[in-house]
N, C-alpha and C positions, 0 to 999 in steps of 0.2 A: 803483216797487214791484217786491220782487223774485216771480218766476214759479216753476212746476213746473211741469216738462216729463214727462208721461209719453207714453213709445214704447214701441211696441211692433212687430216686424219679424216674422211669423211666417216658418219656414223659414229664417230665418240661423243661421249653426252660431258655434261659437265657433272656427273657422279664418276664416272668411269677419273677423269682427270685429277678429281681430286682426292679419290682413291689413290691414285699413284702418285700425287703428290705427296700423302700422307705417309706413305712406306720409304719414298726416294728421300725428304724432306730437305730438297734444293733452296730453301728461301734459307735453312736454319745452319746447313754446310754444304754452303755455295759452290760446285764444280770449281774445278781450276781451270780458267779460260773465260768462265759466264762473267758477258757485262751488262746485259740487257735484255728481260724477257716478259712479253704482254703475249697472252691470250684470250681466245674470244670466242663465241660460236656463233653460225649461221645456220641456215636451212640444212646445208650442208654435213655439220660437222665444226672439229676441232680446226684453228686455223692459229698457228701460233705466228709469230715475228720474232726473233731472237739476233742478239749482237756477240759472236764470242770472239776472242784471240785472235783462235786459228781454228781452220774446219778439223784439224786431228784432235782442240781440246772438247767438241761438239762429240768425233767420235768417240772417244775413249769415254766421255761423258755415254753415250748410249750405250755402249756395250757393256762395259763396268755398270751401270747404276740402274740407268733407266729403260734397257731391255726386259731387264729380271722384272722389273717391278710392273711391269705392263702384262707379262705371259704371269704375272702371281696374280693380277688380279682381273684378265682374264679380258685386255680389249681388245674387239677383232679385227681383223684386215692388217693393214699398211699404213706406213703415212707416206704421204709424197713429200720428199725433203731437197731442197735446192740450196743452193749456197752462190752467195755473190759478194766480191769485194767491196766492202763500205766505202764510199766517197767522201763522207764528210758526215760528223754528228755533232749535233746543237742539243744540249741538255736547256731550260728553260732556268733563269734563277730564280734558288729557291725550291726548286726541287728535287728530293732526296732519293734516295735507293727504295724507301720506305713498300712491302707491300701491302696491297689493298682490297 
C-alpha cells in the first residue's frame, strides 16, 4: 500500500535543497519506490509532500542517498517526517511527471 510522506525541515533554505538535490540527483535517477514529490518553503522552513511504495523504499531512499548528501553539504537540525497510508490519488489529465 502505497504511503505519504510528510516532512517537514524547519530552517532549510532553498539553496541548502538544492544543493542536495544537485549531488543526490533524484529527478535524473529516480529512487526505487518514489512516485510523487513537491516541495515548498514557508516562514518556517523546507516542507516537503511526497508519495512512495512503501515507507522502507523512503528509508532506504535516506539512508543510502540522501543522508550522505545532506551532512556533505552541511544542513542543520532534523526534519520531522511522518508517514500515512494513501487513501486515494487523482492525477489531473494531462499532466506528466515532468519537473519544474
Amino acid at each position: 500500500m502505497a504511503v505519504v510522506l510528510s516532512f517537514s525541515w524547519p530552517g532549510a533554505t532553498p539553496e541548502q535543497y538544492d544543493a542536495v538535490r544537485d549531488v543526490v540527483h533524484w529527478e535524473e535517477d529516480t529512487p526505487h519506490g518514489a512516485v510523487l514529490h513537491v516541495a515548498w518553503f514557508d516562514a518556517d522552513g523546507l516542507r516537503i509532500t511526497d508519495v512512495w511504495d512503501t515507507e522502507e523504499d523512503f528509508t532506504r531512499f535516506m539512508q543510502e542517498r540522501l543522508a550522505p548528501a545532506v551532512e556533505k553539504v552541511g544542513v542543520p537540525g532534523q526534519p520531522e517526517v511522518s508517514f500515512t497510508t494513501m487513501h486515494r490519488r487523482f492525477v489531473a489529465p494531462g499532466v506528466s511527471g515532468a519537473s519544474s
